[in-house]
Every structure is written in structure tokens, then in C-alpha cells.
C-alpha positions in Angstrom: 0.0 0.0 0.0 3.1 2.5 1.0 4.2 1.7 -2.7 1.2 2.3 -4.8 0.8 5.6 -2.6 4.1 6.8 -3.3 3.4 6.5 -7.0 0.4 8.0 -6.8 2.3 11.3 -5.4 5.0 11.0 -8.1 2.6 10.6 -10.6 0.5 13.6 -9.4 3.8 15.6 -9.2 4.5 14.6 -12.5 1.3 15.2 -13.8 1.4 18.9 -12.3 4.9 19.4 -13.9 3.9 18.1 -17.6 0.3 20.4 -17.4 2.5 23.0 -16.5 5.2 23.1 -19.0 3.5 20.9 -22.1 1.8 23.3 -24.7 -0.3 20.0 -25.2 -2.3 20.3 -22.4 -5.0 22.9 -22.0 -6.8 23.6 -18.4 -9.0 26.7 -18.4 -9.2 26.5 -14.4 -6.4 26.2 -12.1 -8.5 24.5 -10.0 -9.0 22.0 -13.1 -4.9 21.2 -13.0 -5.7 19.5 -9.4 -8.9 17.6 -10.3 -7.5 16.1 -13.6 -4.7 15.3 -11.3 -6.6 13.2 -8.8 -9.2 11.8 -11.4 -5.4 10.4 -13.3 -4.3 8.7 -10.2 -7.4 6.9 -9.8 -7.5 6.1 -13.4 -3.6 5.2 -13.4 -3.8 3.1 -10.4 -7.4 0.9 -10.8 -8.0 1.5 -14.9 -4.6 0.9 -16.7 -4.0 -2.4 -15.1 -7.2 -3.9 -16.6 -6.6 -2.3 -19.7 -2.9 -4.1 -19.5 -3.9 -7.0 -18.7 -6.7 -7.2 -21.5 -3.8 -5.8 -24.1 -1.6 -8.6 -22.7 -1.7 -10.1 -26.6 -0.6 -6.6 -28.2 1.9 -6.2 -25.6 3.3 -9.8 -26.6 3.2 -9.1 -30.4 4.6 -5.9 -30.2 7.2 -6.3 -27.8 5.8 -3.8 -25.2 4.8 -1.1 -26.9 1.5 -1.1 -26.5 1.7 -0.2 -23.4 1.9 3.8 -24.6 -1.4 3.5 -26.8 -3.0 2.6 -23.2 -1.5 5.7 -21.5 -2.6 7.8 -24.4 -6.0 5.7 -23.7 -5.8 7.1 -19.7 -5.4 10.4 -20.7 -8.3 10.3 -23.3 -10.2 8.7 -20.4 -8.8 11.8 -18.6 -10.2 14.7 -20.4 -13.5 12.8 -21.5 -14.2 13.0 -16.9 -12.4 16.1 -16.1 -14.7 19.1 -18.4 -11.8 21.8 -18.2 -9.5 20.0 -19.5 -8.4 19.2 -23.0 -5.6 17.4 -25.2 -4.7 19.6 -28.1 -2.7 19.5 -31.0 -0.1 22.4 -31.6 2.8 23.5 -34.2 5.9 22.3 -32.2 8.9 25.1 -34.2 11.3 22.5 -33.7 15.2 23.4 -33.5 17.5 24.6 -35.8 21.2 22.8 -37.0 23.9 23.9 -39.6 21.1 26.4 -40.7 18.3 23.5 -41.4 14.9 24.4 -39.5 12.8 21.7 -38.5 9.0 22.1 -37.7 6.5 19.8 -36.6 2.9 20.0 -36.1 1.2 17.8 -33.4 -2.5 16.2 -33.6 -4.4 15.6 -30.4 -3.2 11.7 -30.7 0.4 12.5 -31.4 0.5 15.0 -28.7 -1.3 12.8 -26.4 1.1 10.1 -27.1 3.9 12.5 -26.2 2.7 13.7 -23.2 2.7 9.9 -22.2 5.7 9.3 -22.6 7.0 12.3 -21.0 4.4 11.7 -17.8 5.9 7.8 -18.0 9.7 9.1 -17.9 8.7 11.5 -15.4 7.3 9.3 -13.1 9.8 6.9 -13.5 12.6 9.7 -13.0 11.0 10.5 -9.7 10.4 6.9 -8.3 14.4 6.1 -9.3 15.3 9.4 -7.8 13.5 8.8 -4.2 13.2 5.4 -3.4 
């Protein structure tokens, strides 16, 4: 139980970090930031283990990576409960190298998928770092 509530904090404090600085993300409340927050743990901790364990064959065929389509599937769980919150698409300007300027632009799926990943390394970053 000590386990599953640490990750719920690092999650949470992850979660707070990535709606802060992700252009993905859009809250229109601040109050919203700390709902969608709760309403993800409870989604991350009792949802996405029966969603893993009913993609168990996807995971197996495609070696694990699965597994992000059902974060992305969370957080589209996410801002269908929490109503001022929303996953948006946006024109990422990229970098530039040896004068060569790359742009990208991001649907909603592809910037979902991204803020997944970033929430998973985050999460990750923080449980390696503390325990």
C-alpha cells in the first residue's frame, strides 16, 4: 500500500509538472490542473492495469509497446471526466542545425502520445530518484 501511494504522489507531481510546461495540455481553471490530477491517479492506479492486462496479446506481439497507446488511452479517459480539461494538438517550431529548420505539427493523438511518454519518464525519473 506504501508503494502504490508513493506512486500515486510521483505521478500527481508529474502530472502537475507536464500540465505546467507541455503546450499539449490545455486547463482553463487552475482548480482543473488539481482535479484532472486526482481523477489520473485513480485512473492510473485501478484503470490501466485492466486495460494491461486485457492488451496482454498486443503487448506480446509488439514487444511492449502497447503499453503507450494505453497511457494515451488514460489520458483520453482523462479529459472525457475532467470538463476543463483538454488534449490539443499544436505546431511544435522544432530546432535549428547547420542552418536547417525543423518544424513539426502535433494532432491531439500525437501529442497525447507524447505527453505519455513524457508523464511515464517522469514518473519513473521521480520513483528512481527517491526510493
Amino acid at each position: 500500500m506504501k508503494k502504490k501511494l508513493r506512486s500515486a504522489v510521483f505521478i500527481g507531481v508529474a502530472f502537475f509538472l507536464l500540465a505546467t510546461f507541455y503546450p499539449g495540455f490545455s486547463f482553463k481553471t487552475p482548480e482543473s490542473i488539481a482535479l484532472a490530477t486526482g481523477i489520473y491517479i485513480v485512473l492510473y492506479l485501478f484503470v490501466r492495469p485492466i486495460l494491461k492486462i486485457f492488451s496482454i496479446p498486443f503487448n506480446l506481439f509488439t514487444f511492449g509497446l502497447f503499453s503507450l497507446l494505453v497511457n494515451v488511452i488514460v489520458l483520453y479517459l482523462l479529459a472525457l471526466l475532467v470538463p476543463n480539461f483538454q488534449i490539443i494538438g499544436f505546431q511544435f517550431s522544432g530546432i535549428t542545425w547547420l542552418g536547417i529548420q525543423t518544424s513539426l505539427e502535433l494532432t491531439p493523438f500525437f501529442s497525447a502520445l507524447a505527453a505519455s511518454i513524457i508523464l511515464s519518464f517522469l514518473a519513473s525519473f521521480f520513483f528512481w530518484l527517491f526510493v
